[in-house]
N, C-alpha and C positions, 0 to 999 in steps of 0.2 A: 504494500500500500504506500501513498505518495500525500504530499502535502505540498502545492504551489503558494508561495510567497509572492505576489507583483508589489516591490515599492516603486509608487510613483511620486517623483516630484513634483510641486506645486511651479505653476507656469511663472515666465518671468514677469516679475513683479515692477511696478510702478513707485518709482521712490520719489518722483516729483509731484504725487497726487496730494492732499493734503487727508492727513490724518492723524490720528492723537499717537496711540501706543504701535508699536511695531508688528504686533498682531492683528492690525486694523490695516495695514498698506494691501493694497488692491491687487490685482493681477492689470500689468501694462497691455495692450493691443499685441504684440507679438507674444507674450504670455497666452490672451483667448485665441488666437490660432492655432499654436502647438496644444492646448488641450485640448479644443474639438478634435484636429488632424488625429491624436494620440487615441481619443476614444471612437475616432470611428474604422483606425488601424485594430484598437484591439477586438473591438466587435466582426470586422473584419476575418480576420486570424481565428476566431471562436473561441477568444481568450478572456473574453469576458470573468470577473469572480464572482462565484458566487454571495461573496459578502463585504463589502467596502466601507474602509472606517478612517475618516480622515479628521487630521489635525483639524482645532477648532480658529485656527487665524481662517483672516478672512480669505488670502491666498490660496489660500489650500482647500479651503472649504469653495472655491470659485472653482478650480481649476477640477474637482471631481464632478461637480455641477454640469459645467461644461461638454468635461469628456464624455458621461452618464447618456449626458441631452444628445449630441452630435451622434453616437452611437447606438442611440437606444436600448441603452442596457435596462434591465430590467431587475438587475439586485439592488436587495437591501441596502442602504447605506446605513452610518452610524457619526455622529461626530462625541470628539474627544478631546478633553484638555490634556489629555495623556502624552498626547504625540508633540505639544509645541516645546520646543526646545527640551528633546527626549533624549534621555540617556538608552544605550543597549539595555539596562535593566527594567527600564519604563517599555521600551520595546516587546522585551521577554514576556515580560509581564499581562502584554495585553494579549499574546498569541497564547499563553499557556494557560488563560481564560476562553479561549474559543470553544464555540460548541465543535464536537470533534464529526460531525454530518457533513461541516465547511471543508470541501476538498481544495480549496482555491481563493484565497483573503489577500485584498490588496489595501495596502497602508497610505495612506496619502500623506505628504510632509514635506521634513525639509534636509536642508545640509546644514554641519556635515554628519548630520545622525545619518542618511539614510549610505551613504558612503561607507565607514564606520559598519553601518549594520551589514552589509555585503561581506567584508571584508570577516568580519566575525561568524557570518554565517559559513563561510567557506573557509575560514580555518587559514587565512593569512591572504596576502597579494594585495594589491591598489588598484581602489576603482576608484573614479571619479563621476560623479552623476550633477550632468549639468541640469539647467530649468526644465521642467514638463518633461524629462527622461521615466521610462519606465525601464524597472529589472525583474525579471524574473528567477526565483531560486527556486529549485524543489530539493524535498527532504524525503530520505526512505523511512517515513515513520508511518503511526498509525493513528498516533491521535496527538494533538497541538503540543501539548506540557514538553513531547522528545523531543522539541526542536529546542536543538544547543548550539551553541560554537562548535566549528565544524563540519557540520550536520549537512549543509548545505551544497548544493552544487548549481553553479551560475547559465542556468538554458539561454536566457539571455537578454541582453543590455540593449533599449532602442532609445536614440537619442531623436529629439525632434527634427532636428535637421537633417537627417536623410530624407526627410518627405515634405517639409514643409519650408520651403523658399525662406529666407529672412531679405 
């Protein structure tokens, strides 16, 4: 039995927009293109998750919105104050709380947590996960809690810009 991981990164954000706290900055117009692009690639692919649970900034909570819409997905989502500025134990944490039915949960977030958690999940190496990138990990486990350091193996990294023009 298998367990898919997609984190995705929240699109590029808008830093000249006006807004109070850091978890209120927007997603910029080249940010809402690579999330639609991104979620109509994964519906595409039939890599849709079955359950998506995104940081609660407004970024991140925009850029799954988006993807969801353009794509027409059809799961659950969830938002979370868990994922903003997440350490890998806040990350652990909310996977080894999943119902274990969910063969396929994508995290919506940021850097350099979601970098970091690649890296942790596969048990060493350097990735870099630019704006609106999705990754993919699967885990030979059977239910959420086995997912450790290690555990992971990297199926694969799609950056927004192979597909979508800047």
């Amino acid at each position: 039995m298998t367990k898919q991981l997609i984190l995705f990164r929240h699109g590029k954000s808008n830093w000249d927009a006006s807004y109070g706290r850091d978890r209120d900055r927007p997603v910029a117009e080249r940010g809402i293109a690579a999330a639609k692009a991104m979620g109509k690639l994964l519906a595409a692919a039939g890599k849709v998750p079955d359950l998506a649970i995104t940081s609660s900034a407004v970024r991140a909570r925009t850029t799954l919105e988006l993807a969801a819409e353009a794509g027409g997905w059809s799961c659950p989502q969830a938002v979370t104050d868990d994922l903003y500025e997440a350490s890998i134990k806040q990350v652990l944490e909310i996977l080894h709380q999943l119902p274990n039915h969910h063969r396929s949960v994508m995290l919506v977030g940021h850097q350099p947590t979601w970098s970091d958690a690649i890296t942790y999940f596969m048990g060493g190496g350097t990735v870099h996960m630019p704006t609106a990138a999705m990754a993919c990990l699967e885990f030979e486990v059977a239910t959420w809690p086995q997912v450790e350091a290690g555990r992971g193996t990297l199926l694969w990294l799609m950056p927004p810009r192979l597909i979508v023009s800047e």
